[in-house]
Every structure is written in structure tokens, then in C-alpha cells.
C-alpha positions as CSV (number, residue, x, y, z in Angstrom):
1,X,3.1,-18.9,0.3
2,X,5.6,-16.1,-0.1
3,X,6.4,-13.4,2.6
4,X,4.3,-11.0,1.5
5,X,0.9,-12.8,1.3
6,X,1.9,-14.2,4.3
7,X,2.2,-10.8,6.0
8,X,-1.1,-9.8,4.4
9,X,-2.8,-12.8,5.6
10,X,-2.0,-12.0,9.4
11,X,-2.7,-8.0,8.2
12,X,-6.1,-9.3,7.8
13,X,-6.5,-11.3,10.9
14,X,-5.5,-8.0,12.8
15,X,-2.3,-8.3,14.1
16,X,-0.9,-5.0,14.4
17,X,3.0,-6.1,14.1
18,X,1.8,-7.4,10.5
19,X,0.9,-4.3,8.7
20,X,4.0,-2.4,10.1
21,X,6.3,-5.7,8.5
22,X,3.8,-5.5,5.1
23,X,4.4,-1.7,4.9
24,X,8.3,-2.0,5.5
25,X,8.2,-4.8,3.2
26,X,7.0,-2.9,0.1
27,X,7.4,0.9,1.0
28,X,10.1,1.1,-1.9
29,X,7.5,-0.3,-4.0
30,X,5.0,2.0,-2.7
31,X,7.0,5.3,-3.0
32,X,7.9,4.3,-6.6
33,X,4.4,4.1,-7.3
34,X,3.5,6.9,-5.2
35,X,5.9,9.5,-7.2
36,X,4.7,8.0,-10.6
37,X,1.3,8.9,-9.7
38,X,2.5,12.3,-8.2
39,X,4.4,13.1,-11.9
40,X,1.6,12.1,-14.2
41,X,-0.9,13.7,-11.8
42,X,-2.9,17.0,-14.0
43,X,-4.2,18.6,-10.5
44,X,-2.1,20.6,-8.3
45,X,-1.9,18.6,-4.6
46,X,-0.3,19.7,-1.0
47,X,0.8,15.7,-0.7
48,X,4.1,14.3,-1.3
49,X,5.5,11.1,-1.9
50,X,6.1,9.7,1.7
51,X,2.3,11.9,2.1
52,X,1.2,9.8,-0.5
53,X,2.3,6.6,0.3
54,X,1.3,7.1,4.3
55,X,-2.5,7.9,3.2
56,X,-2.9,5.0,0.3
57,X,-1.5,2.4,3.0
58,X,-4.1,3.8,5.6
59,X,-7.0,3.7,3.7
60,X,-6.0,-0.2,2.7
61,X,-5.8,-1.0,6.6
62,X,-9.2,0.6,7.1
63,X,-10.5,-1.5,4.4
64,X,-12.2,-4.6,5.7
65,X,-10.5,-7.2,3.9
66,X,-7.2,-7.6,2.8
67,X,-7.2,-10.1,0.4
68,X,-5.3,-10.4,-2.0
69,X,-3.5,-13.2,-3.9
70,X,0.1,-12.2,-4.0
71,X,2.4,-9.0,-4.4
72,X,1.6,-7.8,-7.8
73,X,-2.7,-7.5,-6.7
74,X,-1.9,-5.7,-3.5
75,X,0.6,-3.4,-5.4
76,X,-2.4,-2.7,-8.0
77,X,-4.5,-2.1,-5.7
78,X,-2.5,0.4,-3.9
79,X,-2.1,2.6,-7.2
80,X,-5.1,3.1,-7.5
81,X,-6.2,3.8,-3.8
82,X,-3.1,6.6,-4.8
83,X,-5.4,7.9,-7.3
């Protein structure tokens, strides 16, 4: 199991130290997603980047579940709780 899943795994069983590791882990990831979305996006918006990514990563911890297979799912997931 790599570090990531793992860290979404014990996201999902609520442990709090978790899901600040998991967003540390992939904020790079996130931001590049976050300013892709931002750059392609038609509609005029007050958020930024860091805005962006803070809000998308929120809305996936108040999610019930966290469960995803690996990296690449969570990732995909997060792009389009950025849109």
C-alpha cells in the first residue's frame, strides 16, 4: 500500500493528523490542478489558487467516505470537486 492510500485510509477512519499529512503530501499536486482549472475557467471568480485548493480539500474531508484506490482517483476526484 503506498503512502498516500495509506494516509487516506486513516483520513477516513478520522484521524485528524491524517488529512493534514494527505494534504501536505499532494498540495503541489493540488495547486497544479487548482491553477489549471483557474486558467481554463470562462467565469470570472474572487478565488485563487491556494483559495482553490483550501476549499476543494475541505469539501473532500466533509465527504463521508474517502475511498479511493490510489493517488491518481483521489487526484481526479479533486479536479472536479475544483470545478
Amino acid at each position: 500500500m503506498s503512502e498516500i492510500t495509506e494516509l487516506i485510509r486513516r483520513a477516513n477512519e478520522g484521524e485528524s493528523q491524517a488529512r493534514e499529512q494527505l494534504l501536505a503530501a499532494l498540495y503541489r499536486d493540488l495547486r497544479r490542478l487548482a491553477h489549471s482549472r483557474l486558467a481554463r475557467s470562462e467565469t470570472l471568480t474572487l478565488l485563487d489558487t491556494t483559495s482553490l485548493v483550501h476549499d476543494a480539500f475541505l469539501k473532500l474531508l466533509d465527504s463521508k467516505e474517502l475511498q479511493f484506490a490510489d493517488r491518481g482517483r483521489f487526484l481526479a476526484y479533486s479536479a472536479k470537486a475544483m470545478r
